[in-house]
N, C-alpha and C positions, 0 to 999 in steps of 0.2 A: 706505616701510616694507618693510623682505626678507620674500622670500615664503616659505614653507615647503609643501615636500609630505605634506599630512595625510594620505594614507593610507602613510605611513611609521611613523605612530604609530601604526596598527591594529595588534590582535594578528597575530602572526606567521601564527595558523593561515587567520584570518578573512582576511587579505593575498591568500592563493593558494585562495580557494576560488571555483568557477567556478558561479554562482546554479542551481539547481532549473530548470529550463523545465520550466511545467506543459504538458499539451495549451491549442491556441490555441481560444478560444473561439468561438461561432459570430458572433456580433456583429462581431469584428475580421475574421473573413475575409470575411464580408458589406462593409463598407468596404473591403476590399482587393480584391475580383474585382467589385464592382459588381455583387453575386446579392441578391434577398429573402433577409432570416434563413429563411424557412421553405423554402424550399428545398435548404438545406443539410443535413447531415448529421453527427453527428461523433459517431465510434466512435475516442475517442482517449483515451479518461480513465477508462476501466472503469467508467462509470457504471451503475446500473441504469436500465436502460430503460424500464422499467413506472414507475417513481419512486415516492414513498414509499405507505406504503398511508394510505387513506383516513382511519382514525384519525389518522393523523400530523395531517391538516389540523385536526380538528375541537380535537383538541389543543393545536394552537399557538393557533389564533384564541380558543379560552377562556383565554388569558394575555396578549394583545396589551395586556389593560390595565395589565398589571405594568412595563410596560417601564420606565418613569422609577425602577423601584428596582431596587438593585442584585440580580442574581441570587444564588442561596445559594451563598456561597463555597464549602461542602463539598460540596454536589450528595448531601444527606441520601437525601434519598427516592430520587434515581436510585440512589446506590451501595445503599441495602437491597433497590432491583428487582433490579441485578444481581445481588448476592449469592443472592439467591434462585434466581434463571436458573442459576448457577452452583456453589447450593450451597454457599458460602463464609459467611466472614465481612465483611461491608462495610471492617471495618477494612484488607481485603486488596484493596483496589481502589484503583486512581489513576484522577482522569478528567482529560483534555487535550482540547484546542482541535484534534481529530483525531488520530487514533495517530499521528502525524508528529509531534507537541505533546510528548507522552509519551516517545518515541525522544528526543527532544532532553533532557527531563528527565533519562533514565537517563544519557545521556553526559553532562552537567554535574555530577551524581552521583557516579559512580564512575569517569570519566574525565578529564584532564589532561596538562598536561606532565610528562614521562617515564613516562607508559603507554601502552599499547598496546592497541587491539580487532584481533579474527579477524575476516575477512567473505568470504563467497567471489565470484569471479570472476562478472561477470553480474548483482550481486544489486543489492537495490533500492538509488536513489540516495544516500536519505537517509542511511543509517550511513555510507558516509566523508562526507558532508557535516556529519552531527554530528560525527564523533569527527574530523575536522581543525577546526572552530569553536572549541573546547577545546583545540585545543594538541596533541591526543595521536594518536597514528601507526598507518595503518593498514599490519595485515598481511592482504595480498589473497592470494589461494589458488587458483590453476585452478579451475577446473566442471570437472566430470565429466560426460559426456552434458548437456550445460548444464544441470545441475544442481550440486548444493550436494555435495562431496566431502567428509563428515565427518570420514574417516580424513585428509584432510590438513589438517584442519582443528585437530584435535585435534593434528595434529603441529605444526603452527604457533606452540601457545599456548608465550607468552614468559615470561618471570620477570616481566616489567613487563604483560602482559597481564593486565585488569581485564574487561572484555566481550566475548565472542562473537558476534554478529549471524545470527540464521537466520531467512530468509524462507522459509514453508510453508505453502502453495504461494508460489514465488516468482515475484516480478514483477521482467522483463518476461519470462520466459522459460516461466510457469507450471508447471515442474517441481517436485518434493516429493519429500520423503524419508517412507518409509514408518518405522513405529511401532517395529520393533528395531533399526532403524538410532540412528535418535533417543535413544532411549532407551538404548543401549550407550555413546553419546555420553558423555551427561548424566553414566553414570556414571563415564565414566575424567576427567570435566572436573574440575579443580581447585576447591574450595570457596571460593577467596577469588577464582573468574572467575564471573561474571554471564552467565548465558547467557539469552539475549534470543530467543524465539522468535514471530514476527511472525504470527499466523493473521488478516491481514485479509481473505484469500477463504477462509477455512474453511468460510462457509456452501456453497460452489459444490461439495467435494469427493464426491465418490461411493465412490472405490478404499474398500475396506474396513479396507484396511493402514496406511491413514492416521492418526494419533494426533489426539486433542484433549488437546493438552500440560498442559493447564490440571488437568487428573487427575490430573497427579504433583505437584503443588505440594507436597503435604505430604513428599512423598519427597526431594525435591529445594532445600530452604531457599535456593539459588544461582538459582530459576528465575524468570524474568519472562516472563510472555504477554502479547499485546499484539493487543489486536483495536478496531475499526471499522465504526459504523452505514454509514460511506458506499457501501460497496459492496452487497453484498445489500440491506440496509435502506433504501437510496436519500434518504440523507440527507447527501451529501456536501455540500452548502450551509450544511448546518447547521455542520460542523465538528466533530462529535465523539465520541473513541474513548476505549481507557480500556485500564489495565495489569491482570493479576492476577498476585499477588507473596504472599510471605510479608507477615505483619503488619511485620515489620522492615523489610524494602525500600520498603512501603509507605510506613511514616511517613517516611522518609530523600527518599523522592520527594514529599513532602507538603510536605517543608521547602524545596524547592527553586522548587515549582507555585507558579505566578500565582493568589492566592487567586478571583478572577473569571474564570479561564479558560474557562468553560463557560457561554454564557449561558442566560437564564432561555427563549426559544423553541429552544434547544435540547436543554436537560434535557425539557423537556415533549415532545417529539420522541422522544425515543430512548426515554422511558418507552412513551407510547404504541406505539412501534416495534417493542418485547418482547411488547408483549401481541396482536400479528398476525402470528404466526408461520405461519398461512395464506399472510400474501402472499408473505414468506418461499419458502415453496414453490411458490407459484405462480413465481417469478421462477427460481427453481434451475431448475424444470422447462422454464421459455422456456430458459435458458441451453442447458439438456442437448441438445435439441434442435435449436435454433441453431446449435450448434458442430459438431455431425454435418455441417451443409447448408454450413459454411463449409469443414471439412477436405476434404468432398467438391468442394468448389468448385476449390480448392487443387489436389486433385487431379489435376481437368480439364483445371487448365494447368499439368502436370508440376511446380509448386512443391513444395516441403519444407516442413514445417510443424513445429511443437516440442510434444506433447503435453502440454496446458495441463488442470491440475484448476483453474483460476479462471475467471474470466468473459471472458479474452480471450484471444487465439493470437498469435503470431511465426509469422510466413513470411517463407520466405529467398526472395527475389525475381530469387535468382542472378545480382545485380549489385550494384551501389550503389543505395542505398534510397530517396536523396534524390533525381534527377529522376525517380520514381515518387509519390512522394508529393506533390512539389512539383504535379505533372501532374493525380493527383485532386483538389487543395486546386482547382485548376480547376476541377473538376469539380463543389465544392460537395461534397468528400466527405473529411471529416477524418480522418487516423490517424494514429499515432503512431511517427515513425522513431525508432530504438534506436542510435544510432551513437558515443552516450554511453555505453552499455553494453562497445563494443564490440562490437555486434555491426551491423557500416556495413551489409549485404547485406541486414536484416531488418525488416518493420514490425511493429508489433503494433497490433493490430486488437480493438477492443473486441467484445463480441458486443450488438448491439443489437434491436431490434422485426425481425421478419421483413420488413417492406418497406427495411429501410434495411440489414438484411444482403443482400437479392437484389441490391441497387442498387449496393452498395460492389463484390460480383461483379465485376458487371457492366461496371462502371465500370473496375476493377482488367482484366478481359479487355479491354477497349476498350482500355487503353492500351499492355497488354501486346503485344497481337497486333498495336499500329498501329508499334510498333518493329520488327516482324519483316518 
């Protein structure tokens, strides 16, 4: 029988697209170096490090019995928590199998073949990995000070352009545009473009100048935010984030979502997760603190660093990143090279517990100084 090569019959766009590498987990490099999982380390994933707060557990364990039914396809009771957090209308919330879930909705949505999303240079990997899944083209933009260049961004938008992409604060670079920038944006952007603004470390920011986008919803009919228990809230396990949109965009995203995208111990999670807004701030506070002792770290060994409002740094290691890395994965000490980004000389570096920030140092000088 002649053989045929089935990925010739994949979509065009899904043909050339190069998969997501998450950070490697501790389990897999424990089998690959021969180390106890507990002795490793890994500041690769922006996780929070305190992990979720204690409500979360007591939470999931009073549903463990639910499991054999299906969870509430519309995640009722979670979207009236947020609503209320956020002062909306429930009917203005999408919730996804993590903001990454959500992103992918919007570009099956409102993107295609013969249109086009804006995204700029640096930014998170997902939006061109959505918007080439769908078929539709991205147009990439320089960074500016590795950050998000509005003005050229806005000069970018096409006739066939339907979404925008802005990560704020953006990964992996941590850089943000502040609140007149944004907001002058929004208003020269064309009403039939979708401008997508990503705040999954919004909890982490400090700068004053900073906008919580989700304020101009009413101003803005074109606008989608898009936020994530996983990072502050420390419930990246669970997998779940959620859009805020007009009522319109809403239901359009509603038609699109996996009615069981959110299961039943994770709606009970992220409920719980709203109402400990304490640990919330206990974890900002480890951050704040943490990332002083790392810049300063940096410092000590003449590095460059990219000033991060989220829970992890980029340092330029003033070489290529990967036998650096590769060198602490020895070490038991996981990070995250960026060479995907474009940026091959840099790692990024989650901010973790104070004895695994000393250590990564540490670690990161031992290897640095054993080249010199």
């Amino acid at each position: 029988m002649a053989t045929c090569d089935i990925h010739e019959y994949a979509m065009s766009g899904v043909q050339g697209i190069n998969p997501y590498q998450p950070g490697k987990p501790i389990s897999t490099l424990a089998r690959e170096i021969g180390m106890d999982e507990s002795a490793i380390i890994k500041l690769a994933s922006n996780e929070n490090p305190l992990g979720p707060s204690a409500k979360v557990t007591e939470a999931v364990s009073s549903v463990l019995g639910e499991q054999s039914r299906y969870p509430d396809g519309g995640a009722v009771e979670l979207r009236d928590r947020l609503a209320q957090h956020h002062e909306c209308n429930p009917a203005q919330i999408t919730v996804g199998n993590g903001s990454n879930d959500v992103l992918d909705l919007i570009a099956r949505t409102f993107l295609g073949e013969g249109r086009s999303a804006v995204m700029s240079e640096h930014a998170f990997a997902v939006y061109p990995l959505s918007t080439q899944a769908v078929g539709a083209s991205s147009v990439v933009t320089p960074a500016k000070e590795w950050g998000h260049d509005l003005d050229a961004m806005a000069g970018a938008v096409r006739d066939d352009t339907r979404v925008v992409w802005i990560a704020n604060p953006n990964n992996p670079t941590g850089s943000w545009v502040d609140s007149d920038a944004l907001h002058s944006f929004l208003l020269q952007l064309p009403q039939d473009v979708v401008a997508v603004v990503d705040e999954a470390y919004i909890e982490f920011v400090e700068d004053d100048d900073y906008p919580d986008s989700s304020l101009w919803l009413g101003q803005f009919p074109n606008l989608i935010v898009t936020r994530t228990f996983s990072k502050a809230y420390g419930l990246a396990g669970y997998r779940i984030g959620y859009a805020l949109s007009s009522e319109t965009i809403a239901d359009l995203l509603n038609r699109v979502r996996q009615p069981f995208n959110v299961n039943t111990l994770a709606q009970a999670a992220a409920m719980a997760a709203l109402d400990d807004q304490d640990h919330i701030q206990r974890g900002v506070e480890l951050n704040r603190i943490e990332m002083r002792k790392m810049e300063q770290g940096f410092d000590q060994l003449g590095l460059k660093w990219i000033p991060s409002a989220g829970n992890f740094v980029s340092v330029d290691i003033g070489q290529s990143a990967m036998p650096v890395f590769d060198a602490m994965q020895r070490e038991g000490v996981i990070v995250r090279p960026v060479g995907n980004y474009g940026m091959a000389n840099h790692l990024r570096i989650s901010i973790g517990l104070p004895d695994e920030n000393s250590r990564c140092l540490q670690v990161l000088t031992k290897i640095l100084r054993g080249q010199q």
